[in-house]
VOTIFI-705044 format. One record per residue (C-alpha): x, y, z; residue in one letter. Coordinates in Angstrom, 2 decimals, decimal comma, always signed. Each point is the difference from the previous one (the first is absolute). Layout:
<recs>
REC        px        py        pz   resn
REC         X         Y         Z      a
...
</recs>
This chain:
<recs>
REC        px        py        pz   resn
REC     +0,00     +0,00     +0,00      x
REC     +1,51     +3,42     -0,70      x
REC     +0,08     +1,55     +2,83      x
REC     -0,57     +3,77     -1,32      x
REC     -2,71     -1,00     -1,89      x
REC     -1,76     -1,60     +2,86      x
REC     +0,31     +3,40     +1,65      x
REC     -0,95     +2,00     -2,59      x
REC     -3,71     -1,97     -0,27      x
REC     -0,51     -0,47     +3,74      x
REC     +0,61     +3,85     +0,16      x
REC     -2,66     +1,03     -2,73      x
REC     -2,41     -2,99     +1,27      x
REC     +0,08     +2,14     +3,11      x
REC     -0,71     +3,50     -1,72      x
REC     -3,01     -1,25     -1,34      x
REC     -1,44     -2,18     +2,07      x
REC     +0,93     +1,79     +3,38      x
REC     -2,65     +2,91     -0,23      x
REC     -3,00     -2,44     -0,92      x
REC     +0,60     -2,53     +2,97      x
REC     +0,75     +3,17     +2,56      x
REC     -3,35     +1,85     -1,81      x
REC     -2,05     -2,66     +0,89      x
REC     +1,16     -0,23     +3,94      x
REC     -2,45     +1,64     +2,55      x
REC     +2,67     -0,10     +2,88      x
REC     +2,25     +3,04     -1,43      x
REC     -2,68     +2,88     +1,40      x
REC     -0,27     -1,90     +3,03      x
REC     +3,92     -0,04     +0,46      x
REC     +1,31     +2,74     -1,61      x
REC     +3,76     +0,15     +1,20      x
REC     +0,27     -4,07     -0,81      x
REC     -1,27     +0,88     -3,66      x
REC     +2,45     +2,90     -0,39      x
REC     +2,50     -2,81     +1,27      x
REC     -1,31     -2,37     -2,76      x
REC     +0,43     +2,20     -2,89      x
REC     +3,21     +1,11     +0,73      x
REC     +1,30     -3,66     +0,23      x
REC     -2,04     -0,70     -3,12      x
REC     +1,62     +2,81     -2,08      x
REC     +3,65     -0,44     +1,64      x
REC     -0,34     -3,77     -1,04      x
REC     -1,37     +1,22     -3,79      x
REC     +3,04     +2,34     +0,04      x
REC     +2,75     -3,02     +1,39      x
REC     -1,36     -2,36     -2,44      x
REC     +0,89     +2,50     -3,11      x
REC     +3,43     +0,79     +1,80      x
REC     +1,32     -3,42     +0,26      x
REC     -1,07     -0,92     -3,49      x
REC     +1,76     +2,67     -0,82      x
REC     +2,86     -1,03     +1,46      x
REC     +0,30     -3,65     -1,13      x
REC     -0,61     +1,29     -3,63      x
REC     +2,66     +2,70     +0,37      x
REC     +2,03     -3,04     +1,25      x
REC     -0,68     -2,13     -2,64      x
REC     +0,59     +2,46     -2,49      x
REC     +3,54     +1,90     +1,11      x
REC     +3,03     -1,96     +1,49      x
REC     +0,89     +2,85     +2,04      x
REC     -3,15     +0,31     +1,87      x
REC     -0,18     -3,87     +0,39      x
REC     +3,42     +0,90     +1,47      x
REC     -1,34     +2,03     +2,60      x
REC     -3,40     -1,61     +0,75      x
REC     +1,42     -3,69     +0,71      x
REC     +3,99     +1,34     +0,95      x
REC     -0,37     -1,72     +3,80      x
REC     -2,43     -3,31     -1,40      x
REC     +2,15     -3,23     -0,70      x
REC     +0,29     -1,14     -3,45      x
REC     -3,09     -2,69     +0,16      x
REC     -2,70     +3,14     +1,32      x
REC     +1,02     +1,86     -3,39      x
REC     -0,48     -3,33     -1,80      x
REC     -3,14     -0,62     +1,81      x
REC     -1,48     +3,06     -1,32      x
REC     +0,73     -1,20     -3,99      x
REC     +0,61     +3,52     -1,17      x
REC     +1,37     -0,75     -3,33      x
REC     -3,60     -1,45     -0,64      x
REC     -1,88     +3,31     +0,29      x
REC     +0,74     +1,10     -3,75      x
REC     +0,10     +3,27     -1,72      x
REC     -3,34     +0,93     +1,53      x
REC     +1,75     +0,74     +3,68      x
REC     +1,89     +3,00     -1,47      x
REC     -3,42     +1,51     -0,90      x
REC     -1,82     -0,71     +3,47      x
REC     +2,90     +0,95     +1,55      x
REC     +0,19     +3,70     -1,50      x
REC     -4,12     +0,54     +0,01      x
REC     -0,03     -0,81     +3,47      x
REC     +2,59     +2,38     +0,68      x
REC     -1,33     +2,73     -1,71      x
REC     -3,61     -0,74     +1,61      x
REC     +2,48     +0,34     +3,56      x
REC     +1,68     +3,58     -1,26      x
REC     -3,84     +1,11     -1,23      x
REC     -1,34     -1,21     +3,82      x
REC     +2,77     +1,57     +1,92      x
REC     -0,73     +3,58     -2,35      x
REC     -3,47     -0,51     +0,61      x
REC     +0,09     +0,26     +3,79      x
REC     +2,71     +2,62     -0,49      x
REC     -2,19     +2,23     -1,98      x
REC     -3,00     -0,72     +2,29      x
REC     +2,11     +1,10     +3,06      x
REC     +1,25     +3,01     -2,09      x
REC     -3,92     +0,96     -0,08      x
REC     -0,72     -0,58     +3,40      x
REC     +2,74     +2,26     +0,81      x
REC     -0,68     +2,86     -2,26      x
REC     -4,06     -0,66     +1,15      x
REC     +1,00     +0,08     +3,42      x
REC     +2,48     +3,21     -0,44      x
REC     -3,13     +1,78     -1,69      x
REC     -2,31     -0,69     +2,81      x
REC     +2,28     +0,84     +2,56      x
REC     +0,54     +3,19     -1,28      x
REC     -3,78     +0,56     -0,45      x
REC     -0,52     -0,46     +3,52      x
REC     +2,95     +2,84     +0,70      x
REC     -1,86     +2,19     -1,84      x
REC     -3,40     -1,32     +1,77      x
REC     +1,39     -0,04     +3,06      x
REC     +3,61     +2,32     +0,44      x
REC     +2,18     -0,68     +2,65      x
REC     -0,05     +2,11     +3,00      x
REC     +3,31     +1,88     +1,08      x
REC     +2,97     -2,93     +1,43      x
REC     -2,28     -3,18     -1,69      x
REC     +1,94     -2,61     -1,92      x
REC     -1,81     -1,26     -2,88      x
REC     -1,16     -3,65     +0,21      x
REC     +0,10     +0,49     +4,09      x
REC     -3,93     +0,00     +0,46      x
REC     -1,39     -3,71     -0,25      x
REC     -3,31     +1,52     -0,52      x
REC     -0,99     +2,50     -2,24      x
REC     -3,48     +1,57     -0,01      x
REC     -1,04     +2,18     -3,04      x
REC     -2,38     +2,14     -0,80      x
REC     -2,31     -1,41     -2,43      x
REC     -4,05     +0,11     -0,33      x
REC     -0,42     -3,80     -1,22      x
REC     +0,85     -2,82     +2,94      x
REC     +3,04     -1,88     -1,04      x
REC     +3,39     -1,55     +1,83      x
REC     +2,90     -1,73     -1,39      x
REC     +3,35     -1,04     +0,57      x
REC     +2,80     +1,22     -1,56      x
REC     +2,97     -2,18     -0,08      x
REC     +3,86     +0,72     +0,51      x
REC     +2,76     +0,31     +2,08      x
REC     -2,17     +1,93     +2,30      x
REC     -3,64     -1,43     -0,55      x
REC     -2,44     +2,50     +0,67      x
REC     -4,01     -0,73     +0,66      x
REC     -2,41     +2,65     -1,76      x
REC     -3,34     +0,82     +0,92      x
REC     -2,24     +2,80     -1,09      x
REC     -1,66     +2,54     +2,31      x
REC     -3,26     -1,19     -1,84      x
REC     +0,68     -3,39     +1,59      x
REC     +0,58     +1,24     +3,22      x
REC     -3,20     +1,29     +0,00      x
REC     -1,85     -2,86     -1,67      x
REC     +1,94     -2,76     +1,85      x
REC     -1,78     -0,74     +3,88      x
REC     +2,39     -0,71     +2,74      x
REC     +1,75     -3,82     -0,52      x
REC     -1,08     +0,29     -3,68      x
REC     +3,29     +2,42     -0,68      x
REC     +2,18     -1,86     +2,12      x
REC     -1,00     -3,36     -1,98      x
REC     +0,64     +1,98     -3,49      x
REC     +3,48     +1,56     +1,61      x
REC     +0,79     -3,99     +1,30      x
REC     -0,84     -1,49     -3,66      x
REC     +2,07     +2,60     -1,73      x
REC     +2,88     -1,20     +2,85      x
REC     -0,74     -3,83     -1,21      x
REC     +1,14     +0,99     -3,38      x
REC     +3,50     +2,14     +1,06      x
REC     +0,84     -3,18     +2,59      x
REC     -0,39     -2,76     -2,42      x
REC     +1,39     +2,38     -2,88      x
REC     -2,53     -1,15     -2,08      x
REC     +1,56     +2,58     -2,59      x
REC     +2,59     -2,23     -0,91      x
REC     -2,81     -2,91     -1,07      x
REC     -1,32     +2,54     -2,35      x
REC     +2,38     +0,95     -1,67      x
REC     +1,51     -3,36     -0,79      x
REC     -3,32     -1,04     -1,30      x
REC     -0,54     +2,49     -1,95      x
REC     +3,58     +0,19     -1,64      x
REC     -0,17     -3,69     -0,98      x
REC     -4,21     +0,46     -1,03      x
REC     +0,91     +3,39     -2,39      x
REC     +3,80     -2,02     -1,22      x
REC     -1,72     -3,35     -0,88      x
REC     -4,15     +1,21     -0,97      x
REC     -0,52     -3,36     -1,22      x
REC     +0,76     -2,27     +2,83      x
REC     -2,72     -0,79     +2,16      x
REC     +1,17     -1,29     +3,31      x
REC     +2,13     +3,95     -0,17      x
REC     -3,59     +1,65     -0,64      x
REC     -1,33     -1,74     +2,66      x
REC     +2,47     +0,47     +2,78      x
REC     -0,27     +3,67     -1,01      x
REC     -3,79     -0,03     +0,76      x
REC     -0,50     -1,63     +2,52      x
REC     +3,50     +2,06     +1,82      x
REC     -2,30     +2,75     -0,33      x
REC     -3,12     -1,57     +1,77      x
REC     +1,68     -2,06     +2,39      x
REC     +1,95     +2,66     +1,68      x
REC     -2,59     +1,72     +0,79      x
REC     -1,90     -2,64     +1,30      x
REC     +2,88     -0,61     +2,25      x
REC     -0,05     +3,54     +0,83      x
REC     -3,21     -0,68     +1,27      x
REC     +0,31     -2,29     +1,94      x
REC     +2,68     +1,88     +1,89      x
REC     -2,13     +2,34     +0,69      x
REC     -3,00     -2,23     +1,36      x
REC     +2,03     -1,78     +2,25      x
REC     +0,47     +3,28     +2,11      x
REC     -3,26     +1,75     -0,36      x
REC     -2,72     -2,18     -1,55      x
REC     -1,25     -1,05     -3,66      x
REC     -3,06     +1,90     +0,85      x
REC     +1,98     +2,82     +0,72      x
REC     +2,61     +0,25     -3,35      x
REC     -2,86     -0,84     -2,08      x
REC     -1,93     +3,11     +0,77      x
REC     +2,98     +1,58     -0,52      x
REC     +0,71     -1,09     -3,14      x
REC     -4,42     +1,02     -0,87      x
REC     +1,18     +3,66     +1,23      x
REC     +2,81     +0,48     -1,95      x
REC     -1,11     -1,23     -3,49      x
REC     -4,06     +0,21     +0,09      x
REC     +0,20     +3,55     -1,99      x
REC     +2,34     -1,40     -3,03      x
REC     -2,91     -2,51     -1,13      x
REC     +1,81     -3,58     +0,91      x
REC     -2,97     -1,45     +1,80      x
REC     -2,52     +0,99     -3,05      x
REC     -1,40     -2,87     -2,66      x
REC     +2,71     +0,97     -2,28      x
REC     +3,01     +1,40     +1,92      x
REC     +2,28     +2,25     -1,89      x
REC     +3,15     -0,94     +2,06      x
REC     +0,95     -1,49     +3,10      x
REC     -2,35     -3,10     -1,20      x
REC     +2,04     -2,12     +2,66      x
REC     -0,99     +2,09     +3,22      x
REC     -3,55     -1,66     +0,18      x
REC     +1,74     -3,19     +0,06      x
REC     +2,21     +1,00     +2,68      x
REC     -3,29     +1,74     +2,08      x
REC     -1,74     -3,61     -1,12      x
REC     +2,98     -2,05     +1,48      x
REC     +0,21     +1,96     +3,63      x
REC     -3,87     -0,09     +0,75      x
REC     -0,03     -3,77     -0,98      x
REC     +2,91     -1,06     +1,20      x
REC     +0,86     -3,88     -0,56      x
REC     +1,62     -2,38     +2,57      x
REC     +4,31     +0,36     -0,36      x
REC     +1,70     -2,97     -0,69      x
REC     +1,07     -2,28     +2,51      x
REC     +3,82     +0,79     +0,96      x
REC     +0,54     -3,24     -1,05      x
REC     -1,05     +0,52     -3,80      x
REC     +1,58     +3,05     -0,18      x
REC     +3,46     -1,58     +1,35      x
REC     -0,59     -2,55     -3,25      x
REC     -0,56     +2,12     -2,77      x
REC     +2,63     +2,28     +1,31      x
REC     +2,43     -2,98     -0,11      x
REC     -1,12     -1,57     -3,41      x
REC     +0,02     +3,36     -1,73      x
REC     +3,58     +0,29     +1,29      x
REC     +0,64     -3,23     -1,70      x
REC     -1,24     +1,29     -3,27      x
REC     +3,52     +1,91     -0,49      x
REC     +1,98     -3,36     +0,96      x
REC     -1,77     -1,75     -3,00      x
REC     +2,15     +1,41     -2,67      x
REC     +3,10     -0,44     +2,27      x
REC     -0,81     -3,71     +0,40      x
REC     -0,75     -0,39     -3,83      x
REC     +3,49     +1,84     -0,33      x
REC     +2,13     -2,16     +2,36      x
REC     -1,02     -3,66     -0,45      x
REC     +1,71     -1,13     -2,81      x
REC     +3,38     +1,33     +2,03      x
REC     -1,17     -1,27     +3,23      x
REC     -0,73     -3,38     -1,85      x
REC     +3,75     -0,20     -1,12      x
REC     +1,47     +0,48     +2,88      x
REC     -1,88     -2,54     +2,00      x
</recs>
């Protein structure tokens, strides 16, 4: 069996088949954090899969990379792996794999680039919103309040994260309901959800066409802020951060027949009023430990033939 090849289909078997079988799970909105776990091992075992076969072809294909991949193996693991057998077609993997690594690695570059200059823009919005007074440092207040006639709070990411909330808030938002808004926005800046979204959608805008990337976009964007949620319901109630959630977006026409935006804040209003039982700790220990198999897959597929020669 060549052993890059192998890779190469287990690898695309999992880009298309992964977002089906995860779509049709009910636990994820039940367990959040485990199905942000889960996609992450799903897409870092997608990724490892293309690397390695990448690898072995590259091997196959140039002496002097063979060199360096198998320099430490003894003579009967480079044997094992029957290299010379791969053919002219290894070259060609090889160097479209690679250049689908360079495109991924300028994807998330360019996507971080963005988030910078978004999050440069909006920081100097909020200077001009809100000036500094006299012997401030900027970035020094972790919260921000703005004034501002529609209800709205957000966090703005950084080296200094900084929680923003509208004076319209303030005065929509009833006692625990701001402090639940203020302790979702904190969910995000502790798990640095930030980071999840940009890596999903760097590899979802670099490779359009590949589903399991599409998906782990989406649902990056739904599950944090389910997550979020949950955060915030642990300290002060479901009851409590979904009224919140009512107040701040019932005058931007989410909750209407045909919502123009924010069609996923009725779920999340739907999902804290009829809350469903958690796993047991016990299921969630399981599919945390088989998804972290997921990414051992292609390293097992990778190492057998080698492990097979030596013993």
């Amino acid at each position: 069996m060549l052993v890059s090849l192998a890779l190469l289909l287990l690898g695309a078997l999992a880009a298309v088949l992964a977002p089906g079988l995860m779509a049709r799970a009910r636990w994820p909105e039940r367990e959040p954090v485990v199905a942000l776990w889960v996609w992450q091992c799903v897409v870092a075992g997608v990724l490892l899969s293309f690397g390695l076969s990448m690898t072995f072809s590259a091997a196959a294909a140039w002496q002097a990379v063979r060199g360096h991949v198998f320099a430490p193996a003894p003579h009967a693991v480079v044997e094992a792996y029957a290299l010379g057998a791969y053919g002219p077609w290894s070259a060609v993997i090889a160097v479209l794999l690679a250049l689908a690594g360079v495109w991924s690695a300028a994807m998330l570059v360019r996507e971080i680039h963005r988030a910078g200059v978004r999050r440069r823009m909006r920081r100097n919005e909020l200077l001009v919103r809100s000036p500094l007074m006299p012997g401030e440092e900027p970035g020094s207040g972790r919260l921000v309040v703005l004034e501002g006639e529609r209800p709205d709070a957000w966090w703005l990411p950084g080296s200094a994260p900084q929680l923003v909330v509208t004076t319209a808030a303030l005065g929509r938002l009833k006692g625990r309901q701001l402090n639940a808004v203020l302790a979702h926005e904190q969910g995000h800046a502790q798990a640095r959800h930030d980071w999840l979204l940009h890596c999903s959608d760097a590899l979802a805008t670099g490779f359009p066409q590949v589903p399991v990337f599409a998906a782990f976009r989406d649902e990056m964007h739904r599950l944090v802020e389910l997550a979020a949620d949950d955060v915030a319901s642990r300290r002060f109630g479901r009851l409590t951060i979904a009224l919140a959630l009512v107040e701040l977006n019932e005058d931007r026409g989410v909750f209407g027949p045909a919502p123009s935006s924010g069609a996923h804040v009725p779920l999340r209003v739907n999902r804290l009023l009829a809350p469903v039982e958690r796993l047991t700790a016990g299921r969630r220990l399981r599919l945390t430990a088989a998804a972290a198999l997921v990414p051992a897959v292609p390293l097992l597929v990778a190492f057998v033939p080698g492990l097979r020669a030596l013993g």
